[in-house]
C-alpha positions in Angstrom: 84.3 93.2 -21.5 81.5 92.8 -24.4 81.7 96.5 -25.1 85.8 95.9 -26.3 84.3 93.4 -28.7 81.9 96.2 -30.5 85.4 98.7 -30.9 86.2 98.0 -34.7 89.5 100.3 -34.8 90.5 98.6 -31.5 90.1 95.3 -32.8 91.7 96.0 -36.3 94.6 97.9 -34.5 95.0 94.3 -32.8 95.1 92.4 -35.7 97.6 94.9 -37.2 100.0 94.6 -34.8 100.5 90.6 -35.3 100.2 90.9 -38.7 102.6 92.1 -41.7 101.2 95.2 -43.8 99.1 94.4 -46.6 98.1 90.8 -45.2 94.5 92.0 -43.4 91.5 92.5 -45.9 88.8 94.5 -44.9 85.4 93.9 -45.7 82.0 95.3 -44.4 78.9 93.5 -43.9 77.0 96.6 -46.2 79.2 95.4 -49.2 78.8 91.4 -48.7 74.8 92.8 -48.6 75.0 95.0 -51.7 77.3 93.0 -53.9 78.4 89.4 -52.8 80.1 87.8 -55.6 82.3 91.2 -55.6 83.6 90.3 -51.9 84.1 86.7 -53.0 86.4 88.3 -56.0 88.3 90.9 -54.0 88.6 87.9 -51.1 90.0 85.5 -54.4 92.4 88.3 -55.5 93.5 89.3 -51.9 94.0 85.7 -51.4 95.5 85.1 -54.8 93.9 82.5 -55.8 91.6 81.6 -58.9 88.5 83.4 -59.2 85.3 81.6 -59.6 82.2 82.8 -61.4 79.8 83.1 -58.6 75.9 83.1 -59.5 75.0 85.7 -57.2 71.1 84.5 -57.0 72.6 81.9 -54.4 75.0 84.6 -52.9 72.0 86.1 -51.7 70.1 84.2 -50.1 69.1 85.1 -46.4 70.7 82.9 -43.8 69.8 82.9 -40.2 68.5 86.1 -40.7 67.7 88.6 -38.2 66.3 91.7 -37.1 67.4 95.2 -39.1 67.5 97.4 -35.8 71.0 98.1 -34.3 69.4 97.1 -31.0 66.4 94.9 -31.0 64.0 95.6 -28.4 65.7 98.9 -26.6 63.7 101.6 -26.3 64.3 105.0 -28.4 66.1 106.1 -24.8 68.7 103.3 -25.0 69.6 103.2 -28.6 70.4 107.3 -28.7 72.8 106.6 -25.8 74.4 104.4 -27.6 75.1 106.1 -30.8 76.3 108.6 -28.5 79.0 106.4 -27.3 79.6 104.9 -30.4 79.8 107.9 -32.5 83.4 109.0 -31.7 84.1 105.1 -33.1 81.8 105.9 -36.4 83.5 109.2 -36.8 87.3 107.8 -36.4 85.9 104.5 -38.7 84.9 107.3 -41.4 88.1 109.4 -41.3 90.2 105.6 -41.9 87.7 104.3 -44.3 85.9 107.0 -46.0 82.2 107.2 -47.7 82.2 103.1 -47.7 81.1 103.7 -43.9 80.3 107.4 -43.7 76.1 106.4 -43.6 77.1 104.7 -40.1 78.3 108.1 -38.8 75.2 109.7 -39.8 73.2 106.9 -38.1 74.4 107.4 -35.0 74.0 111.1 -34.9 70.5 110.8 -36.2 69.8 108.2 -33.5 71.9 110.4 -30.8 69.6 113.2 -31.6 66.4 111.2 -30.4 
């Protein structure tokens, strides 16, 4: 059962079904990372309401902070078999959302190569 939580386009496709076109915003963790106070704007606009000017010093500040690796404390062994399982997800995620995600595809074939 935890494996159906990790299926993005499963989950999405879920959402989508209760909800009316154009009322889901997508966001990814790499561009809350990369540019914060731009996901609070495009979260204000989606949302329509009144964008704030965010100081992005505070945006950025780690929180609860954890480890970088996909899978923490799996061996090499573990974490290529599961890029191979998750790779036709990374692939499918790339074809829907383009470039944004396309550096999780080739993570996964890099790691199902090990």
């Amino acid at each position: 059962a935890n494996v159906l939580r990790t299926d993005y386009l499963r989950t999405l496709g879920i959402w989508e079904r209760h909800l009316e076109p154009g009322r889901l915003l997508v966001l990814f963790h790499d561009d809350i990372a990369s540019d914060p106070a731009g996901v609070l704007s495009r979260t204000c606009q989606f949302l329509e309401i009144a964008a704030h000017a965010f100081d992005g010093r505070h945006l950025r500040a780690a929180v609860n902070a954890g480890a970088v690796d996909a899978a923490p404390g799996a061996t090499a062994a573990v974490q290529a078999e599961l890029a191979r399982r998750w790779l036709p997800m990374m692939e499918a995620l790339e074809y829907r959302f383009g470039m944004r995600v396309r550096h999780w595809r080739l993570a996964a074939e890099a790691r199902a190569r090990d």
